[in-house]
Every structure is written in C-alpha cells, then in structure tokens.
C-alpha positions in Angstrom: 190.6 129.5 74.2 192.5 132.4 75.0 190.8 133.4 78.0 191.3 129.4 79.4 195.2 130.4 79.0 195.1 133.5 80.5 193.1 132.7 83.8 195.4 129.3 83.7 198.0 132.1 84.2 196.7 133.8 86.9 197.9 132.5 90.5 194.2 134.1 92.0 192.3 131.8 89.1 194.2 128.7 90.4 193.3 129.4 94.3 189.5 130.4 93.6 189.2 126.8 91.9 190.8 125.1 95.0 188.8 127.0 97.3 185.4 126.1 95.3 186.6 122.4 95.2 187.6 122.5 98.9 183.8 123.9 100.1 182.3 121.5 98.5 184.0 118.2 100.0 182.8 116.6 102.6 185.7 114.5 104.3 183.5 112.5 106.4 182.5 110.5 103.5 185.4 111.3 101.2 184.0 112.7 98.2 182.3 115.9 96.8 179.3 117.2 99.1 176.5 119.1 98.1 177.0 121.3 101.3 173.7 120.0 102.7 173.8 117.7 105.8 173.6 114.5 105.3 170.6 112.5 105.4 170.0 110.3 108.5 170.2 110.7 112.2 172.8 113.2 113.4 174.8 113.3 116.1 172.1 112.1 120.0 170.2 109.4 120.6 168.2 108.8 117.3 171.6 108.3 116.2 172.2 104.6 117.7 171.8 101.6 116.1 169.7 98.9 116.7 171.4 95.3 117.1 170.8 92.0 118.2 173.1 90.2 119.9 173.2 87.3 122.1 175.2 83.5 122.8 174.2 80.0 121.5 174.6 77.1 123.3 173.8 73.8 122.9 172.2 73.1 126.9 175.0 74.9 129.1 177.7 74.5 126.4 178.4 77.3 124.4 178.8 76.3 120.4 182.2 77.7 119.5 181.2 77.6 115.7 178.4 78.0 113.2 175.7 80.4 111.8 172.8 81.8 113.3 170.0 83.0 110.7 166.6 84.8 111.8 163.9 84.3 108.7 161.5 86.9 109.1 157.3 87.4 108.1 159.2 89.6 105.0 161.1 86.8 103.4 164.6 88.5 104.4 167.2 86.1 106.1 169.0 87.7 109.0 172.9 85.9 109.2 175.3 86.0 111.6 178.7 84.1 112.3 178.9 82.5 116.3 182.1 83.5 117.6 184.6 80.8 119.1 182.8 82.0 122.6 179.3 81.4 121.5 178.1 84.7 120.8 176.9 86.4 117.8 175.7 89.9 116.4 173.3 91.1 114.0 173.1 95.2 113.5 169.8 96.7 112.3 167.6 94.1 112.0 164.5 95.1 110.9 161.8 95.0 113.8 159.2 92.0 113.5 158.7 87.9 114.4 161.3 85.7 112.9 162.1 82.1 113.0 165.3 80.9 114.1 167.6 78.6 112.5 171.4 77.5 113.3 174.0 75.2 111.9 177.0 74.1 112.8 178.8 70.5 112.1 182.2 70.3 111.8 184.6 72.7 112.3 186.3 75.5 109.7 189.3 74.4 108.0 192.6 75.1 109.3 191.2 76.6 112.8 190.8 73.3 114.6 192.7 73.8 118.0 194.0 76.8 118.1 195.3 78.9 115.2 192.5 82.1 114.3 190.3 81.1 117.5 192.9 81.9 119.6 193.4 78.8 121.1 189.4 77.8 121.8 189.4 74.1 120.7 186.4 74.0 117.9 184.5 70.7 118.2 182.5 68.7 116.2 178.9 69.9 117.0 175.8 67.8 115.7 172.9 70.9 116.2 169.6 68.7 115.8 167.6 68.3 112.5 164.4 70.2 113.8 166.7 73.9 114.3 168.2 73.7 110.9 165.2 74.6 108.8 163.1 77.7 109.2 160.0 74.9 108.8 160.6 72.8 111.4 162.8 75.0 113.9 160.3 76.0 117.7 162.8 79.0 118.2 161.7 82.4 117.5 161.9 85.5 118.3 160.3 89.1 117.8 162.8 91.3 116.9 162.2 95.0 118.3 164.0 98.2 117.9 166.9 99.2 119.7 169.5 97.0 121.3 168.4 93.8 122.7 169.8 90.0 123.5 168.6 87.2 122.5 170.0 83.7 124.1 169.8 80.6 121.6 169.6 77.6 123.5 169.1 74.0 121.8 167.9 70.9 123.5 169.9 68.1 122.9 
C-alpha cells in the first residue's frame, strides 16, 4: 500500500500513466485501441462501399412515399425508405438475385403538403397487389458489388 501512495506522489508516476493511456487510444473510434490497425479496408479503392440506389415510379410518376424491400435467395430482406423525389438507397447489400417488393398507400402523418417533405405534396398512391408480396411481385433484380442503380417502375 505504501508504494501505491508514494508513486501517487510522484508527478513522473502521474504522466507515465497518461502517456500509456494516451498510446493506446485510438480517437477514430473513440475508445482504447490495441495499437493494431483496424480490421477492414483502409484508406483506396477497396475502401468504398457498395450501394444500391435508384427512383420508383409508378409509369413516369415518381412515388413520393413508401418502402422498397429486396428479398434475397438468403432469406434477408433489404429495406429502404423512397424519398419525397422517388429515390431510395440501400448500402452494402449483399451481392445475389432478389425479389422486389414496394408499398406505399397513404401518406405519413403530419407530412401531407408540405411540412418535413419540404413542400412535395404526398399523394395517396394505390401500388398494385401483385408488387406487394415477394410471391407474387415480376420485379427483380441481381444485386452485384460496387455501386449500381436500379430504376423500379410499376405498371399501373
């Protein structure tokens, strides 16, 4: 106990403990590092990410509301929200065929003519039956690595 006091005491104690705590932080993720680089791409090309982006529309009109969802072979269920100007954006999607479904109906609470959408009037969309169910939807799509657009348009 004695020695904890005395190298308490000791100003030099008090700045080697600082300095060992400071080496080991890593401030790009904000807690105690290992002084290892991280794991994952780095800095250069292998460091971009893959997305999937793209604009629904319902014939030329874009939807202004709504989900998108890719189901894929695996099971998983890729979501995204469609923006007030039609588009939407999913990041690292995991390459392979999908099916794609999207709802929309009415419109959010409290957003209808302005408000959060920035003025976009949101209508009343009625998306048909057949693209609202992973088993009965004709739109798919193989999703691929990288960054790539995909353009959802429904028939009427």
């Amino acid at each position: 106990m004695d020695r904890v006091a005395n190298a308490a005491a000791r100003p030099g104690a008090w700045l080697a403990l600082l300095l060992a705590l400071a080496a080991g932080y890593d401030r790009s993720k904000n807690s105690a590092g290992s002084g290892a680089p991280a794991a994952g791409p780095g800095p250069g090309p292998a460091a971009s990410t893959a997305s999937l982006t793209g604009v629904v529309r319902m014939g030329e009109k874009p939807l202004t509301h709504g989900t998108v969802a890719f189901h894929t072979n695996s099971g998983r269920v890729l979501r995204a929200v469609i923006r007030t100007d039609g588009t939407y954006e999913i990041n690292n999607p995991p390459p392979g065929p999908a099916k794609v479904v999207v709802t929309a109906g009415a419109p959010p609470v409290g957003v209808a003519g302005g408000g959060p959408s920035g003025g976009v009037k949101l209508e009343h969309i009625d998306v048909p039956a057949k693209y609202t169910d992973p088993a009965t939807t004709d739109l798919e799509y193989d999703i691929t690595a990288g960054k790539q657009t995909f353009d959802i348009v429904l028939k009427p």
